[in-house]
N, C-alpha and C positions, 0 to 999 in steps of 0.2 A: 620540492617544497612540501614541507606537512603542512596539510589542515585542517584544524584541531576543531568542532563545532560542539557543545554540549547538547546535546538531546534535550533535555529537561527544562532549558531556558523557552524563553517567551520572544527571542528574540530571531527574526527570519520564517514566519509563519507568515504564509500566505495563503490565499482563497485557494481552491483547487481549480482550475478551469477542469469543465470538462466532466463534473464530477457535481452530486446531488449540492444544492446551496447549503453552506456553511461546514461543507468538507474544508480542512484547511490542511498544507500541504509543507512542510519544510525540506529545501533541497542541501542531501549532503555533500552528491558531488555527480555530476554530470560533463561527463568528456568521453567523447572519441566513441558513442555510441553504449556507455554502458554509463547508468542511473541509477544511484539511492538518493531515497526520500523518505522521510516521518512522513505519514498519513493518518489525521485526525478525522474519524468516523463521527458524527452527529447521531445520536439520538433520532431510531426510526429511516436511518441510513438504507437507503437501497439502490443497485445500481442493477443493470440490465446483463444478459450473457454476453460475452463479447473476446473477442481476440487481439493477439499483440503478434509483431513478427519477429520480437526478443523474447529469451527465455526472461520467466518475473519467478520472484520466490519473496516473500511472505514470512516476519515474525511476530505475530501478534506481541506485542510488549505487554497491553493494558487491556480490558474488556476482552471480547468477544465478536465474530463475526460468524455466519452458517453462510454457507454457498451448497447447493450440488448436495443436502439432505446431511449437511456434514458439520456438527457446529466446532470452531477452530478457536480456541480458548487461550487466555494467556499462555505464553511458553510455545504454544505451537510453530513450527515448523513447514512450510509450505510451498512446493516447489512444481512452477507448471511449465510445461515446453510449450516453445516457440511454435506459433499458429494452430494451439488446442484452445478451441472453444470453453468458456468457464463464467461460471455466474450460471443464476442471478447471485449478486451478494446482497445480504441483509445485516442488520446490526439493529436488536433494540437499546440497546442500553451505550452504544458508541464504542468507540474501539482506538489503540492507537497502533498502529504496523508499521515496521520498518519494511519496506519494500524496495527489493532490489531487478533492476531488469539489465540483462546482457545480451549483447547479439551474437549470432551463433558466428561458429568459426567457419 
């Protein structure tokens, strides 16, 4: 089965658990251990260094985010391995990422 979500709509945003207040979070598709999601960065956004046990990779669509002295701009490309420490992340101005996480083989 396809399923088809438009990015750009208003509709399936939810809060982020987990994640500074008024991150908000749309899931595109979550099975079998591998997740994409939109992630909407707030204005003055900061989250702490931290690890995952899936690989995560990162396309900033909209704004800007710096992590690690690195600032990662529209269009960027972003790819981290499975249990590499990363952050802090910051955003003044907000941001929106498509973030994609897989678990290793």
């Amino acid at each position: 089965m396809t399923n088809i979500k438009n990015i750009y709509d208003e509709l399936g945003w939810e809060e982020a658990s987990g994640y500074q207040v008024g991150t908000r979070m749309k899931t595109l598709r979550d099975e079998g251990g591998f997740k994409t999601v939109l992630l909407k960065l707030p204005k003055g956004f900061h989250m702490d260094s931290h690890t995952h046990i899936y690989n995560e990779q990162h396309i900033v669509l909209e704004g800007e985010y710096e992590s690690e002295g690195v600032t990662f701009n529209s269009g960027a490309y972003r790819f981290i391995p499975a249990h590499k420490n990363h952050g802090p992340f910051t955003s003044k101005a907000g941001a929106v990422l498509l973030v994609i996480w897989d678990k290793m083989k």
